[in-house]
Backbone as a printed PyTorch tensor [residue, N CA C, xyz], in Angstrom:
tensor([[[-25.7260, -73.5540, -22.5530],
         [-25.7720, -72.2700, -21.8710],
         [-25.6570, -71.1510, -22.8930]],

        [[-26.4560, -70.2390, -22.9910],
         [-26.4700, -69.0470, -23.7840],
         [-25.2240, -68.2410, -23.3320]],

        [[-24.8830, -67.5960, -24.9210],
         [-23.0740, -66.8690, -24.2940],
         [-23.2150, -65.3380, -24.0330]],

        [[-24.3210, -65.2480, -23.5780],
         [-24.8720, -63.7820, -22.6140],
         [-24.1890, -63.8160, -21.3620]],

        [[-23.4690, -62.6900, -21.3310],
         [-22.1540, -62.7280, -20.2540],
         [-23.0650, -62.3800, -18.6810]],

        [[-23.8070, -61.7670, -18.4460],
         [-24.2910, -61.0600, -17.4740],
         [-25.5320, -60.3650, -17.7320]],

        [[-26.6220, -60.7620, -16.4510],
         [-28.2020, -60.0360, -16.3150],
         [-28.2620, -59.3110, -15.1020]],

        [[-28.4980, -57.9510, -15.0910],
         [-28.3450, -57.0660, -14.1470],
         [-29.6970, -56.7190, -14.2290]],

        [[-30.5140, -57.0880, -12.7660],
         [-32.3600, -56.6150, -12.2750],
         [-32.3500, -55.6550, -11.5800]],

        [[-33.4890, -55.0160, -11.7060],
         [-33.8050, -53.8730, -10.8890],
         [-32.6340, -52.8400, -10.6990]],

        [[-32.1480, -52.5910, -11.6810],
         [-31.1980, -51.2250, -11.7180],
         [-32.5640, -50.0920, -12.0060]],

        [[-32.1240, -48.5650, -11.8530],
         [-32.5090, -47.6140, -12.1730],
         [-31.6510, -47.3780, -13.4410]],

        [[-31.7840, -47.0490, -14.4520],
         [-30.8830, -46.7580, -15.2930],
         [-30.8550, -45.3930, -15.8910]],

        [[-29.9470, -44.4560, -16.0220],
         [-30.0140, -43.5320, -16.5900],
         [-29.3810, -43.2640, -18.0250]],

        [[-29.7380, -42.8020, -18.7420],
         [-29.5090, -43.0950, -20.4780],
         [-28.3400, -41.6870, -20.7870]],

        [[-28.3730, -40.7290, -19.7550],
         [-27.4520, -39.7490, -20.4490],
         [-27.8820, -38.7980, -21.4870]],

        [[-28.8230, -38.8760, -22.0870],
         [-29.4710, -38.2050, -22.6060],
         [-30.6160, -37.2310, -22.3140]],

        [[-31.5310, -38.0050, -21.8080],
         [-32.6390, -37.5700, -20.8590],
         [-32.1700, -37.2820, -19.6360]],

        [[-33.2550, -36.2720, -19.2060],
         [-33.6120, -36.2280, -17.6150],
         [-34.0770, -37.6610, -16.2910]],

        [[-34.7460, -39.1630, -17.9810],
         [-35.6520, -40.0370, -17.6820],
         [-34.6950, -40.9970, -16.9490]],

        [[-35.4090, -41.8740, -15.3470],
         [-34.6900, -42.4460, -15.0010],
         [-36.0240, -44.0930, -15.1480]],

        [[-35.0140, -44.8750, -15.5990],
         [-35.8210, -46.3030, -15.9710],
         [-35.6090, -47.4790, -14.8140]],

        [[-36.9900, -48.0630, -14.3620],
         [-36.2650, -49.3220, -13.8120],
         [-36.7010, -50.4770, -14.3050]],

        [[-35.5450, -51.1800, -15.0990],
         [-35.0030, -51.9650, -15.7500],
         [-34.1660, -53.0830, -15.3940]],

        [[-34.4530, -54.5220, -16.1120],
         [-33.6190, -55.0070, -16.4110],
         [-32.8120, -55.5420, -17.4370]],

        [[-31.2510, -55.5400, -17.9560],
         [-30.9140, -55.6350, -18.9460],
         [-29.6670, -56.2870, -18.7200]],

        [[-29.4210, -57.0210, -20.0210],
         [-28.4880, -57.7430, -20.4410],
         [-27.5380, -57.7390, -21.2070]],

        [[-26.1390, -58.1320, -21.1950],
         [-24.9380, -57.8910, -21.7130],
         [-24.7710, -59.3690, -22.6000]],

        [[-23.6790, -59.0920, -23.6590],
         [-22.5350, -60.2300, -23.9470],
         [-21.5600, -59.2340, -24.5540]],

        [[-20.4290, -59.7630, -24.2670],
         [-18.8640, -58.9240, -24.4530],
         [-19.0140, -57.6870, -24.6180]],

        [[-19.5530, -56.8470, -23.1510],
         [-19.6220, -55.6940, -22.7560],
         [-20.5840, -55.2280, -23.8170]],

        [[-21.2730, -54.9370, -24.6950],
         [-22.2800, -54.9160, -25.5090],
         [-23.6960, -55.0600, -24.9740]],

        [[-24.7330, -53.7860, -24.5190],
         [-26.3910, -54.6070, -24.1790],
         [-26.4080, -54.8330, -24.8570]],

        [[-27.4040, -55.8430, -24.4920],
         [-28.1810, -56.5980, -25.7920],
         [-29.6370, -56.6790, -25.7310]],

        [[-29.9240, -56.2020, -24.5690],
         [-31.4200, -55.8820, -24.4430],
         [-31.3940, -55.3710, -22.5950]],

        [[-32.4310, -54.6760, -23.2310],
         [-33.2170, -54.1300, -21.7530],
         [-35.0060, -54.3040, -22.3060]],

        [[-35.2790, -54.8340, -20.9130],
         [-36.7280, -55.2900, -20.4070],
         [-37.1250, -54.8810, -19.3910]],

        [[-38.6210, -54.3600, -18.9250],
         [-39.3910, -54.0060, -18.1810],
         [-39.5970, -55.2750, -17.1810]],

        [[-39.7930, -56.7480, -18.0920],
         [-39.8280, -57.6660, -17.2240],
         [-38.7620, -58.5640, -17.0650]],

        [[-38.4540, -59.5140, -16.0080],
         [-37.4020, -60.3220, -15.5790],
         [-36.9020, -60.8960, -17.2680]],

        [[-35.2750, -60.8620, -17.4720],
         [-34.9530, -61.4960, -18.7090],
         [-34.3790, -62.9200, -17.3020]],

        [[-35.0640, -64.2440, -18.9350],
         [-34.5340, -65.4100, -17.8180],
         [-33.7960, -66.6040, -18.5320]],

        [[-32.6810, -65.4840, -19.1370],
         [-31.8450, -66.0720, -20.0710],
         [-30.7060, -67.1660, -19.0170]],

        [[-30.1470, -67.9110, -19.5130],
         [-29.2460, -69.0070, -18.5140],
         [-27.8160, -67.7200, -18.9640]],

        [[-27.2460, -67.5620, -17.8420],
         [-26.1880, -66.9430, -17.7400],
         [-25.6390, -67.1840, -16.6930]],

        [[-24.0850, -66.8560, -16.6590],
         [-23.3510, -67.2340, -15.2920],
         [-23.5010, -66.5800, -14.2830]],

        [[-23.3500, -65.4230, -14.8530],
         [-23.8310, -64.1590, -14.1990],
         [-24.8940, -63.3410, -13.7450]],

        [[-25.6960, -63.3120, -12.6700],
         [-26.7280, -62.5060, -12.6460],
         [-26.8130, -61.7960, -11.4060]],

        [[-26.9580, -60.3770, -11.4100],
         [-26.7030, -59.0800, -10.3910],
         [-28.3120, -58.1290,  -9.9460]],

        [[-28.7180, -59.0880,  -8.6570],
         [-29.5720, -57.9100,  -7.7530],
         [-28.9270, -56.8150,  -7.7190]],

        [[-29.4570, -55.2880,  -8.5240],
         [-28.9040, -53.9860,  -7.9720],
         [-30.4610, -53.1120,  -7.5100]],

        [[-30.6420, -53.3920,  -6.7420],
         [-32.1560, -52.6850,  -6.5750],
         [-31.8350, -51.5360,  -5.7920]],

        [[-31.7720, -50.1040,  -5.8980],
         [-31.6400, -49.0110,  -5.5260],
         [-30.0120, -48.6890,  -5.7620]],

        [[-29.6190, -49.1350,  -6.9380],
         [-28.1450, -48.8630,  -7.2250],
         [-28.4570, -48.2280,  -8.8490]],

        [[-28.0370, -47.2660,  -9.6760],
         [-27.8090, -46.6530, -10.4530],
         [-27.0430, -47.0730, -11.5520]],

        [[-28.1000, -47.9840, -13.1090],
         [-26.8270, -48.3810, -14.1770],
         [-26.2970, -47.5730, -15.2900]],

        [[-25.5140, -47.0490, -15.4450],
         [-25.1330, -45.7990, -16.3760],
         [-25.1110, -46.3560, -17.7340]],

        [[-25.0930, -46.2280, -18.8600],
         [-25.2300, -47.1460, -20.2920],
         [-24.2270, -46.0570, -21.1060]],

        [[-22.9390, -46.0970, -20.5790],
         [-21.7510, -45.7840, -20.9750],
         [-22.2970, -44.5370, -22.0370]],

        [[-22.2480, -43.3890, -20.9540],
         [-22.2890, -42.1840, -21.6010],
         [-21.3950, -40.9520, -21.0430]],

        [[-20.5180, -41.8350, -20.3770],
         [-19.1450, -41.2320, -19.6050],
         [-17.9970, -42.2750, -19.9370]],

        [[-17.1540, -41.6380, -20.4140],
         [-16.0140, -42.2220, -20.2940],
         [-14.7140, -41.9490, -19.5600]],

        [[-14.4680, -42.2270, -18.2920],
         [-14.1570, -41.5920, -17.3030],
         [-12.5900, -42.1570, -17.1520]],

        [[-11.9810, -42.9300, -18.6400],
         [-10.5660, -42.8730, -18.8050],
         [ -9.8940, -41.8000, -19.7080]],

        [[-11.1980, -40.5250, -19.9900],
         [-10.5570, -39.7990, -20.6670],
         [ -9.1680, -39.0220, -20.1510]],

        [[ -8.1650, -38.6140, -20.6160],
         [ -6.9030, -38.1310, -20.0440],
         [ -6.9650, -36.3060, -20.6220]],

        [[ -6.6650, -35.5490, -19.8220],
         [ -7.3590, -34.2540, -20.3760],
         [ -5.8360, -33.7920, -19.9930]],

        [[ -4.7870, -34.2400, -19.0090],
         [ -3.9640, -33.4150, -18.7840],
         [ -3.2690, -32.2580, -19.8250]],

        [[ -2.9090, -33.1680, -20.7940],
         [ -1.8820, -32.3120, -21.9160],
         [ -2.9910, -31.6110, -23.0770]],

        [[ -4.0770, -32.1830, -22.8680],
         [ -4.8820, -31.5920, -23.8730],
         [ -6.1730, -30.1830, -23.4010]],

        [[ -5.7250, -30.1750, -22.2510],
         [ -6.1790, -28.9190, -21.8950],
         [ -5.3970, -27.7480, -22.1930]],

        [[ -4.0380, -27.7760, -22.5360],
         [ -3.3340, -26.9800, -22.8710],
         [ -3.8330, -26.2600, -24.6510]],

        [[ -4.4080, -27.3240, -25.1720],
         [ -4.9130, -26.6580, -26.4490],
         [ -6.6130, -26.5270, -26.5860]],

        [[ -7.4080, -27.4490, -25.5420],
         [ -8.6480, -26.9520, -25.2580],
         [ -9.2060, -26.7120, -23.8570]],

        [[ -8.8910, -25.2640, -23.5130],
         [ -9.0110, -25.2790, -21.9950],
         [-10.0670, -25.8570, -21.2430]],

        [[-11.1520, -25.5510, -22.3020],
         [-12.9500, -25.7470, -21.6840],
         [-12.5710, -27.0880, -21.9050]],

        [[-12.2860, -27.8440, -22.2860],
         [-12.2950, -29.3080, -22.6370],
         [-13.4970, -30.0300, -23.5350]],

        [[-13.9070, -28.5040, -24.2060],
         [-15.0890, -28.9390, -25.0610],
         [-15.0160, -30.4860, -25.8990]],

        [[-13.8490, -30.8840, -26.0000],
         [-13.3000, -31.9370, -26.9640],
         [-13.6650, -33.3890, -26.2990]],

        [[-13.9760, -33.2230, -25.1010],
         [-14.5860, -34.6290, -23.8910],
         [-16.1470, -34.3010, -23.6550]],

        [[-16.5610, -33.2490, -23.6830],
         [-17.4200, -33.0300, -24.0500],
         [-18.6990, -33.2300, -25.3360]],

        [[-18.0310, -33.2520, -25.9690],
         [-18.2260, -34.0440, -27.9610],
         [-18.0240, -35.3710, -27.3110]],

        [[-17.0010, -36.0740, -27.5360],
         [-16.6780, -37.1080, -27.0940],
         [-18.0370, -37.8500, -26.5370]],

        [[-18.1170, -37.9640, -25.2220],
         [-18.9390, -38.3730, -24.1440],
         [-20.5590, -37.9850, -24.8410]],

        [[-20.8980, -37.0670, -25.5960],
         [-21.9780, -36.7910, -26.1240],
         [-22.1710, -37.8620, -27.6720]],

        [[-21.0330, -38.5240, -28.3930],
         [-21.7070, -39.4970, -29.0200],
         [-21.6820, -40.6760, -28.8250]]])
């Protein structure tokens, strides 16, 4: 068995960068893609996820950021902003 953790089909994916929305399928091992394809990947994995009209984000939010105490020295929070942008 290949040690590709999970194949997620027919997501829409949005890159965070662009306006561009893709439909894709793509593949993980230890939270890491490892590829995205136009056509079915038909790698042996344990894991594999129909999301067809569900939305895959490719970690361009990091939404454990903690802003409480650090808004006190950047109000705009420009600093999650940077962040989330590389």
């Amino acid at each position: 068995m290949s040690k590709l953790d999970i194949i997620i089909r027919n997501g829409t994916i949005i890159d965070g960068m662009t306006s561009k929305t893709l439909h894709r399928q793509y593949r993980s091992k230890n939270g890491k893609i490892t590829k995205i394809s136009k056509s079915e990947i038909k790698d042996d994995v344990k894991i594999v996820m129909g999301i067809a009209n569900l939305i895959v984000l490719l970690d361009f939010l990091n939404v454990r950021i903690r802003t409480d105490e650090i808004l006190l020295i950047y109000p705009t929070a420009d600093n999650n902003i940077a962040h989330c942008a590389s």
